[in-house]
KESEMAR-566897 format. One record per atom (N, C-alpha, C): z, x, y. Coordinates in steps of 0.02 Angstrom, whole numbers, plus 50000, padded with zeros to 5 digits. Layout:
! KESEMAR-566897
ZXY...
! end
This chain:
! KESEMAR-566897
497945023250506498395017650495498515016850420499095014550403499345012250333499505005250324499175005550263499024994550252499624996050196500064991950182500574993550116500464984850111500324985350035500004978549999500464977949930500884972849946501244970649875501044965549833500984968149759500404964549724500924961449664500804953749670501104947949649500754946449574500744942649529500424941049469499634941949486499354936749551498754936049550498154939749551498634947949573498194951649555497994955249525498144953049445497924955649393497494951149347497284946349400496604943649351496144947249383495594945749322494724946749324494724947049406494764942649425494434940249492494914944449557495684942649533496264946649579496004954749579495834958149527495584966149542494994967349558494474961849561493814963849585494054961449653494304956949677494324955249755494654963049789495304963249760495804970949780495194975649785494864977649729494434982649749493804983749815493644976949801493284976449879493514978649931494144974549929494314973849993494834981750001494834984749962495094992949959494574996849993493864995849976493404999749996493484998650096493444993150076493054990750152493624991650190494414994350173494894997550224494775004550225494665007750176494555013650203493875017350218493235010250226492655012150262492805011650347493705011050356493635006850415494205014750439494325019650390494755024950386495465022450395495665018750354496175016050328496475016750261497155018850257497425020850192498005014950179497655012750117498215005750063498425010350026499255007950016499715007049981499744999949935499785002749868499844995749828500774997149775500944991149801501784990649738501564986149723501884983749674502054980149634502824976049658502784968949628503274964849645504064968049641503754970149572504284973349517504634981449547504244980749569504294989049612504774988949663504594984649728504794981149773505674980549758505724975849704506114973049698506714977749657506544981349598506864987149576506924993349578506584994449631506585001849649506385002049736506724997849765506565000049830506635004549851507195009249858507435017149887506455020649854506275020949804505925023049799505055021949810504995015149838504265012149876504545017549941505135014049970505045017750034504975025650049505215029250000505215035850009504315037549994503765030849953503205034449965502955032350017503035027350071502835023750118502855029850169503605032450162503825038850228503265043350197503075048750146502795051850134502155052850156501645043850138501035043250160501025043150238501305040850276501545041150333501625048450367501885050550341501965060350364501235062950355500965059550295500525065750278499815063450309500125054550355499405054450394499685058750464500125060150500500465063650554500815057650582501105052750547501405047950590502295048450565502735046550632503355045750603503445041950593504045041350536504345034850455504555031850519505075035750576505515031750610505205027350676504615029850686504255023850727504295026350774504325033450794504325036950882503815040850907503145037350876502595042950901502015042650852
! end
């Protein structure tokens, strides 16, 4: 499975990247792969979040288009 996590101001405090990192471990102790953008990302470069979303997606064996 793919977690895609868009990361807002808060998580670039002290506290916002020690929580993210926890909670990074403990998805993929669970064999789970996060995706992290940025607001900024999201918002100015969408064509290009999604083309890595399809990618990570392929390269777990799942289709972008949702048929299998």
């Amino acid at each position: 499975m793919l977690i895609i996590e868009i990361d807002g101001g808060g998580h670039y405090t002290e506290d916002g990247k020690n929580y993210d990192a926890e909670r990074t471990a403990t998805l993929e102790g669970y064999g789970l792969r996060e995706l992290r953008f940025t607001n900024t990302e999201v918002l100015h470069s969408f064509e290009a979040v999604c083309k890595k979303i399809e990618a990570a997606l392929e390269e777990r064996g799942g289709d972008p288009a949702g048929r299998g």
